[in-house]
Backbone as CSV, one residue per row, in Angstrom:
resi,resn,N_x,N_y,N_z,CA_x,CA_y,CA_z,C_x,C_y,C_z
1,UNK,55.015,-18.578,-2.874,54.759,-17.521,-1.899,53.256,-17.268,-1.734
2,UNK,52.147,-17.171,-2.437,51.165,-17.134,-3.098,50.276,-18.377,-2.278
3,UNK,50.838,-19.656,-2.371,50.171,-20.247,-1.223,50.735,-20.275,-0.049
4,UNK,51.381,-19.904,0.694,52.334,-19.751,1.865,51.446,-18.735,2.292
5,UNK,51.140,-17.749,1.910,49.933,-16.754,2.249,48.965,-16.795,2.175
6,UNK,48.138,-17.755,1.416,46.514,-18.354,1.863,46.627,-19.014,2.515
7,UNK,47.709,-20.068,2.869,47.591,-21.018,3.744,47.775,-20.438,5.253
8,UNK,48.739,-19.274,5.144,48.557,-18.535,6.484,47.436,-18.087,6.977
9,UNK,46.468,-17.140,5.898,45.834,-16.918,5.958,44.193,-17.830,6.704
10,UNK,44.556,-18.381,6.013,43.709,-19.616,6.524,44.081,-20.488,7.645
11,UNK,45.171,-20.500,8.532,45.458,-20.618,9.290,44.924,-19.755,11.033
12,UNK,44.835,-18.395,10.097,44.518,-17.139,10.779,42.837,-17.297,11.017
13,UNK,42.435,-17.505,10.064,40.742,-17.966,10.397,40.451,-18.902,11.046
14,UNK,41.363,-20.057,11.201,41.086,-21.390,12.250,41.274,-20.939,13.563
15,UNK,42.480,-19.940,13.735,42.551,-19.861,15.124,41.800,-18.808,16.218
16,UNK,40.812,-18.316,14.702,40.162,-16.968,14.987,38.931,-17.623,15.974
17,UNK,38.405,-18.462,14.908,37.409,-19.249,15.018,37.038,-20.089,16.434
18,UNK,38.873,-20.756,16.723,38.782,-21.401,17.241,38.649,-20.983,18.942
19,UNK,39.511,-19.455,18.830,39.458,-18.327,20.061,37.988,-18.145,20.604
20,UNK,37.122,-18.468,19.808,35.969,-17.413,20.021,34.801,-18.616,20.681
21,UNK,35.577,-19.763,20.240,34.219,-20.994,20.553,34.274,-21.236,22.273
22,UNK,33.343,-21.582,22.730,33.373,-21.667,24.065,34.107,-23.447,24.272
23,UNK,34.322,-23.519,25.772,34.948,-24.671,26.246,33.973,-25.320,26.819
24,UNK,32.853,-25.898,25.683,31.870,-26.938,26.008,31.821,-28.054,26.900
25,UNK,33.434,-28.724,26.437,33.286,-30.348,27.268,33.970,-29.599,29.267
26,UNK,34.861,-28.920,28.978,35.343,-28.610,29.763,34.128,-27.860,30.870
27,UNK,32.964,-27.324,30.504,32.184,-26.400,31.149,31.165,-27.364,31.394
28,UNK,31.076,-28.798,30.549,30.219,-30.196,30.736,30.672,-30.683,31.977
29,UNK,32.573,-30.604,32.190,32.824,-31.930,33.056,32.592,-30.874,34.408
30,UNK,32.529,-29.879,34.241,32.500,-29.106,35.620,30.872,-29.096,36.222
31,UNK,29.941,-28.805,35.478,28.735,-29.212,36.001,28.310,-30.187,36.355
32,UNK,28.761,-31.100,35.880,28.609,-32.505,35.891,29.213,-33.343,37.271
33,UNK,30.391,-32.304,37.597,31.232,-32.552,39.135,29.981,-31.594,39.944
34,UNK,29.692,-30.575,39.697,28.839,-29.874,40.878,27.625,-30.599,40.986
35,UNK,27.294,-31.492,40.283,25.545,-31.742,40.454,26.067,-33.320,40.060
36,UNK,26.415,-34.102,40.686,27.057,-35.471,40.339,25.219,-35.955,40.313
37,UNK,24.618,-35.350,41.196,23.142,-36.132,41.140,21.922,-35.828,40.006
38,UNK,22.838,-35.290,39.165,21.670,-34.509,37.891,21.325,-35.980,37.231
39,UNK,20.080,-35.634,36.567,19.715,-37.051,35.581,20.499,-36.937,34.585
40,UNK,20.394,-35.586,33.996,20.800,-34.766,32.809,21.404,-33.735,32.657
41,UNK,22.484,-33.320,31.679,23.291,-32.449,31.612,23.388,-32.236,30.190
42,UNK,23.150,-31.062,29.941,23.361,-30.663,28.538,23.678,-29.134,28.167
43,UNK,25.001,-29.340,27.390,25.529,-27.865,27.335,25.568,-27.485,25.901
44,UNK,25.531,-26.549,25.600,25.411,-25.787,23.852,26.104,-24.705,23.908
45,UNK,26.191,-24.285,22.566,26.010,-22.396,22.644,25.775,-22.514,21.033
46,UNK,25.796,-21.468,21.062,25.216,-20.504,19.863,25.183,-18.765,19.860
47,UNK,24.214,-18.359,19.146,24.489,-16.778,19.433,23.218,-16.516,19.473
48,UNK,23.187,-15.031,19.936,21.852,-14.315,20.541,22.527,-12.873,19.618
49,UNK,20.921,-12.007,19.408,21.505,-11.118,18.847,20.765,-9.947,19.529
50,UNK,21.256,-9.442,19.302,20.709,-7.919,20.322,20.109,-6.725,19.202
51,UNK,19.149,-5.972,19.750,18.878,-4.804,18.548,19.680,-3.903,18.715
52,UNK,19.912,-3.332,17.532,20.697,-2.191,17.705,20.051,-0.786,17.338
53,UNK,20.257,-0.131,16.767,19.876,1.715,16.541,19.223,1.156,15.219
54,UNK,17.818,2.420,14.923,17.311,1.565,13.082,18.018,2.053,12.248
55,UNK,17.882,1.162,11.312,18.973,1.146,10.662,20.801,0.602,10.230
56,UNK,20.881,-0.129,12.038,21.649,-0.785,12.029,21.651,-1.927,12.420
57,UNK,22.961,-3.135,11.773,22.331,-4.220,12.282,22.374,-5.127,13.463
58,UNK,21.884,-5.833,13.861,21.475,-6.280,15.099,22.970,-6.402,15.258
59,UNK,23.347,-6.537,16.586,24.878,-7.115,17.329,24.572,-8.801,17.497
60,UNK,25.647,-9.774,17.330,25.545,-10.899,18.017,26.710,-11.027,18.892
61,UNK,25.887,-11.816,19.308,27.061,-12.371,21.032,26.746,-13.606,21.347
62,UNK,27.787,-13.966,21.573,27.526,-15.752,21.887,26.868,-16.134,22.954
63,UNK,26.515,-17.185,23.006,24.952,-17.736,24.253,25.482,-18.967,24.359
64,UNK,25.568,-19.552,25.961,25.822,-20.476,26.463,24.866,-20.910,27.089
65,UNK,24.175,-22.254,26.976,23.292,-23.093,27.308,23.311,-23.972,28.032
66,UNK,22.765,-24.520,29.232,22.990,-24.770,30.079,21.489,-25.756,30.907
67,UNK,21.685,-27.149,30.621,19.948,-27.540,30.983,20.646,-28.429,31.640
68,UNK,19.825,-28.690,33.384,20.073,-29.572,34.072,18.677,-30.511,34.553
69,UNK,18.754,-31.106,34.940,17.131,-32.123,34.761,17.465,-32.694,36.022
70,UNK,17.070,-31.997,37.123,17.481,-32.546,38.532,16.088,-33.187,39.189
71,UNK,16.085,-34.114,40.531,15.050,-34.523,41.120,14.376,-33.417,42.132
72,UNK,15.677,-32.423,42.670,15.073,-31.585,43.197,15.077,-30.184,42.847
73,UNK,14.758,-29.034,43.098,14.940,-27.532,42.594,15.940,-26.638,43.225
74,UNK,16.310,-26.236,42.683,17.791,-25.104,42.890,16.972,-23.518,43.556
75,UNK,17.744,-22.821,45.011,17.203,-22.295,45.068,17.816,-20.372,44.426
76,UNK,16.343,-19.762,44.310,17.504,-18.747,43.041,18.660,-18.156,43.544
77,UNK,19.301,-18.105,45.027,20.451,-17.840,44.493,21.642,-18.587,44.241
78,UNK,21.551,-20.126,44.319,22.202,-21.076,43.651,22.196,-21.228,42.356
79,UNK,20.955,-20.913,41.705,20.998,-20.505,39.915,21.797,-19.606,39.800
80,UNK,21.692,-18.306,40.360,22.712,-17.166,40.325,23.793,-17.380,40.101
81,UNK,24.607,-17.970,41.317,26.101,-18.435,41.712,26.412,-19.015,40.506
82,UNK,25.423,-20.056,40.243,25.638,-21.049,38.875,25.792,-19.873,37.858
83,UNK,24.993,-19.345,37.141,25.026,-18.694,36.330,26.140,-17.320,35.770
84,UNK,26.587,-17.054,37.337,27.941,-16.287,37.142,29.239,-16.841,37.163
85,UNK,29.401,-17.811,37.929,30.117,-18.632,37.787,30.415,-19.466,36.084
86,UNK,28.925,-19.610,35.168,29.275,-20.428,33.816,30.098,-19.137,33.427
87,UNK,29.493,-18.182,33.651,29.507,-17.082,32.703,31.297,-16.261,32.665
88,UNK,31.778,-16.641,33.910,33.549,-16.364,34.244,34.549,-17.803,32.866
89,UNK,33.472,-18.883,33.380,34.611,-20.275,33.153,34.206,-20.152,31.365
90,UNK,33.359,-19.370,30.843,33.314,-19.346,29.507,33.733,-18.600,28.674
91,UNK,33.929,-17.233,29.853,34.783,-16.201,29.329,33.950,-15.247,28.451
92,UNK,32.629,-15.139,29.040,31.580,-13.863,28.719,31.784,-12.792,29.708
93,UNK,31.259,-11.421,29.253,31.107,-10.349,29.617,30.334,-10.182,30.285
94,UNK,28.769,-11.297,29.820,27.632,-10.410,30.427,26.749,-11.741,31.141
95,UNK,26.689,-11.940,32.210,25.684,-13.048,32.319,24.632,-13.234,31.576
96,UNK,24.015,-12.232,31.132,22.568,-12.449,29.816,23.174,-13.809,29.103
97,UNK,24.643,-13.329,28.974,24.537,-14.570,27.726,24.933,-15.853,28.082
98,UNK,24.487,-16.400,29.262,24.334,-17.787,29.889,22.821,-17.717,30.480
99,UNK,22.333,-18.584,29.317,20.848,-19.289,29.656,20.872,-20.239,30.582
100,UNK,20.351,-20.581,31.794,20.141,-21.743,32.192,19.078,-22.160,32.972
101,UNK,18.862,-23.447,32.210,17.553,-23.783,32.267,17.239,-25.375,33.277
102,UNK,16.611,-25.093,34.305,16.413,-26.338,35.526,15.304,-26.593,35.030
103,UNK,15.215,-28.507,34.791,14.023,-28.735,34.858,13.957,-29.668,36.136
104,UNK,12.886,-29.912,36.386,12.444,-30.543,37.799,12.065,-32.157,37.554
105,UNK,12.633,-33.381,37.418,11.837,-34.761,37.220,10.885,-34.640,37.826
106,UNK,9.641,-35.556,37.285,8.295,-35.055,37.791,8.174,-36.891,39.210
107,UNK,7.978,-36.732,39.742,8.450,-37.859,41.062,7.667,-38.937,40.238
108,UNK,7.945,-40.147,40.819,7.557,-41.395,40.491,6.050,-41.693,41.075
109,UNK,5.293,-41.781,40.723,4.157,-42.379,41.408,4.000,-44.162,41.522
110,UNK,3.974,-44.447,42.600,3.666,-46.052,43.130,2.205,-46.320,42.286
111,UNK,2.391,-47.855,41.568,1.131,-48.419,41.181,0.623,-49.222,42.549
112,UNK,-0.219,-49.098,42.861,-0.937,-50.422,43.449,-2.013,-51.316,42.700
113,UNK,-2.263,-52.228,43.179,-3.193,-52.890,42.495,-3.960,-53.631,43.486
114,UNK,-5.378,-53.548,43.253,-6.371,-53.873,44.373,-6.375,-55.603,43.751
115,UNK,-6.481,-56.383,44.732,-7.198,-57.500,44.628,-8.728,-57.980,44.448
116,UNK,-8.797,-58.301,43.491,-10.655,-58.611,43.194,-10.695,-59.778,44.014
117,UNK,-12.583,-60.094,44.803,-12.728,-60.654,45.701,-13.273,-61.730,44.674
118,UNK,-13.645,-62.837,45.287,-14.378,-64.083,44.609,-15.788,-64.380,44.948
């Protein structure tokens, strides 16, 4: 009985755990459909912590990460849309806690090369 109840128990922490983690690949394959032209796509999370009253301790809340490495720039209220939109499909409260971060490829520059005369 004795392990029938840690093992529940411990059962109870996997699924606690498992409630609380965000849907990474799933929130990957969806950006990845909106911006088929990104170089790069990279999703995370982790936590952010907030201050609280002194004396007490900070709050954490989970943080969803979000870096796209496009050729061209997003304009802000397409970051927006983006950003409320991660922030529904991840199942946050607060947009704060979806970072996302555009970087811009920096364009290709053409070599030429002069011909030396004789």
């Amino acid at each position: 009985d004795a392990r029938i109840a840690s093992l529940q128990a411990e059962l109870q922490a996997v699924q606690k755990t498992t409630r609380s983690q965000l849907p990474l690949q799933a929130i990957y394959r969806e950006v990845r459909a909106q911006f088929p032209q990104a170089l790069q796509v990279n999703v995370s999370s982790g936590f952010r912590s907030l201050a609280g009253r002194p004396g007490e301790p900070a709050a954490e809340r989970p943080l969803l990460l979000v870096q796209l490495h496009l050729r061209d720039a997003l304009g802000t209220a397409e970051k927006e849309r983006l950003r409320l939109g991660l922030r529904t499909r991840a199942g946050l409260t607060d947009v704060q806690d979806v970072q996302l971060e555009v970087l811009i490829a920096e364009p290709v520059k053409s070599v030429t090369t002069k011909k030396k005369r004789r």
